[in-house]
C-alpha positions in Angstrom: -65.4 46.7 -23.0 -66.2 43.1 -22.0 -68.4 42.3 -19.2 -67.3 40.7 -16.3 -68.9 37.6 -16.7 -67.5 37.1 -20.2 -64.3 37.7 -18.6 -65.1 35.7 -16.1 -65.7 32.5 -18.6 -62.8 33.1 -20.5 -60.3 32.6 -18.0 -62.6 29.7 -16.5 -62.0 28.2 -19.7 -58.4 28.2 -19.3 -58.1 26.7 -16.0 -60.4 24.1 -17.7 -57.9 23.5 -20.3 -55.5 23.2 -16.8 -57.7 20.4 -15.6 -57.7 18.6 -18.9 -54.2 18.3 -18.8 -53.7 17.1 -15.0 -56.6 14.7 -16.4 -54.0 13.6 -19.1 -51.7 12.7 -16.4 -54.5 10.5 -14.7 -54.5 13.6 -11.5 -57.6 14.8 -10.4 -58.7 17.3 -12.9 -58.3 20.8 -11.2 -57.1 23.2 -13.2 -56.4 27.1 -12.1 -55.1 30.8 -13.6 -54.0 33.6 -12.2 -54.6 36.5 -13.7 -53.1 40.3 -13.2 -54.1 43.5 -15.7 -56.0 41.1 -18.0 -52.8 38.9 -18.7 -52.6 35.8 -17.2 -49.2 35.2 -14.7 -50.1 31.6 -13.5 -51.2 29.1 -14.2 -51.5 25.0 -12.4 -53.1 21.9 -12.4 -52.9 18.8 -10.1 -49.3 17.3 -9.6 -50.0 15.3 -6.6 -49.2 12.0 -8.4 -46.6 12.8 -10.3 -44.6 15.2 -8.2 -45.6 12.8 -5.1 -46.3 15.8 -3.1 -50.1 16.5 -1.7 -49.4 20.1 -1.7 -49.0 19.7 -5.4 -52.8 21.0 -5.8 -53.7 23.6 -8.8 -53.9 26.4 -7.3 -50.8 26.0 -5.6 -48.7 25.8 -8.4 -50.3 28.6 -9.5 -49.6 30.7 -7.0 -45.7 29.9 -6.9 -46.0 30.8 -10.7 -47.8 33.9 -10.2 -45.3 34.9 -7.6 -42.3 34.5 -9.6 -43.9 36.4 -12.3 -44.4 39.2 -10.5 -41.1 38.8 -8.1 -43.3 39.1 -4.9 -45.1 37.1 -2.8 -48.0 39.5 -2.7 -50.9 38.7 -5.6 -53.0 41.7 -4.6 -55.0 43.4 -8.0 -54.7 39.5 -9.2 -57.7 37.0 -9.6 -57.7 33.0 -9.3 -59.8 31.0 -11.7 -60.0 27.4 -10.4 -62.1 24.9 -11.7 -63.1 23.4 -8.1 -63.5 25.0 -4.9 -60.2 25.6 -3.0 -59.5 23.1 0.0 -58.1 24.6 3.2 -55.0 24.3 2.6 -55.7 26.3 -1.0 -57.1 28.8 1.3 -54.4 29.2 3.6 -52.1 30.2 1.2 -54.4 32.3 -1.1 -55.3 34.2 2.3 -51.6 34.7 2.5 -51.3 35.8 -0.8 -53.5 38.6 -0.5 -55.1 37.8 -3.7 -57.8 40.2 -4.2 -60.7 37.6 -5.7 -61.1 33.9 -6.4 -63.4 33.0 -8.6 -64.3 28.9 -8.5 -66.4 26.9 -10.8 -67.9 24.0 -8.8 -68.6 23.6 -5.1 -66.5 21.0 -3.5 -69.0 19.9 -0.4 -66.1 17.0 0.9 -63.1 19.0 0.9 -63.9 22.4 0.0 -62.4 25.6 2.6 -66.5 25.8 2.9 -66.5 22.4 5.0 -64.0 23.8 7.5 -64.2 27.3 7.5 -66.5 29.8 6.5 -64.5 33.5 5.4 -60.8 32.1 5.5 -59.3 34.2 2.9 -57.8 37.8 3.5 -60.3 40.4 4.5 -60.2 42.1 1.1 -60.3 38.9 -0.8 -64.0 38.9 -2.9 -64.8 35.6 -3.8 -67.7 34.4 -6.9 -68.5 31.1 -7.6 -70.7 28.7 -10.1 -68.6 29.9 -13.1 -69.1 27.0 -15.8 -70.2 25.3 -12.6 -71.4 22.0 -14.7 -68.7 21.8 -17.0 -66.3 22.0 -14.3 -68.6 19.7 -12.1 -69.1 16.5 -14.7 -65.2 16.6 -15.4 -64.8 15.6 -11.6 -67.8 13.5 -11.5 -66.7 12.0 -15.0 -63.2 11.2 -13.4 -64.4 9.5 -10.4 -67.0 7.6 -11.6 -63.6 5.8 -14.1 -62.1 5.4 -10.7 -64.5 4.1 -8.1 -67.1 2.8 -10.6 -70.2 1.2 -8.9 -70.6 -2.5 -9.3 -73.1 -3.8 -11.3 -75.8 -5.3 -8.8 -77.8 -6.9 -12.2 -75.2 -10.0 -12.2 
């Protein structure tokens, strides 16, 4: 049997592959999975830009996804791989959800549920993070840096 944090990795690596599309689309590159009994039920990236929605985040879509899979609102035994830290609003809903772990790659110390709220997720809810924590970090980092990129001072 695999160990968890091969698991783990493996379904990082798909809500990496996630990110890289919404990256594709020129949205900020968040990928997420949801995964129940080893197959995977959900799955999201950003859609803020395109869909013109901000609740159009990853793990949102995700969830609706998951949901319809399973025809229930409910995503208790499931796990969420997303490549970034929820925000709140991420939160809110998983906490809803009942999902029963989240496991993130890379911190998010603007907008992450962390900067707001320490334990907002269901009671049950176990949450890991630092999976693939660079890889998922530098695609961010990467992205931004295209955006905002620092003017050279050396003119």
């Amino acid at each position: 049997m695999a160990k968890s944090e091969d698991i783990d990795i493996k379904y990082m690596r798909m809500a990496l592959d996630e990110a890289h599309k919404a990256l594709e689309r020129d949205e900020v590159p968040i990928g997420a999975v949801i995964v129940s009994k080893g197959r995977v039920i959900g799955r999201g990236h950003n859609l803020t830009e395109a869909l013109t929605d901000v609740t159009a985040h990853a793990e949102m879509q995700a969830i609706t996804a998951a949901a319809s899979t399973l025809g229930g609102k409910y995503l208790t035994d499931c796990t969420l791989y997303v490549t970034v830290e929820p925000c709140l609003m991420c939160a809110g809903a998983l906490a809803w959800s009942q999902i029963s772990r989240i496991v993130y790659g890379a911190a998010d110390d603007k907008r992450g549920y962390h900067t707001q709220c320490a334990k907002p997720f269901h009671p049950k809810t176990v949450v890991a993070s630092g999976v693939l924590e660079d890889e998922c970090a530098k695609l961010m980092t990467d992205f931004f840096k295209k955006k905002r990129p620092i003017k050279n001072k050396e003119k």
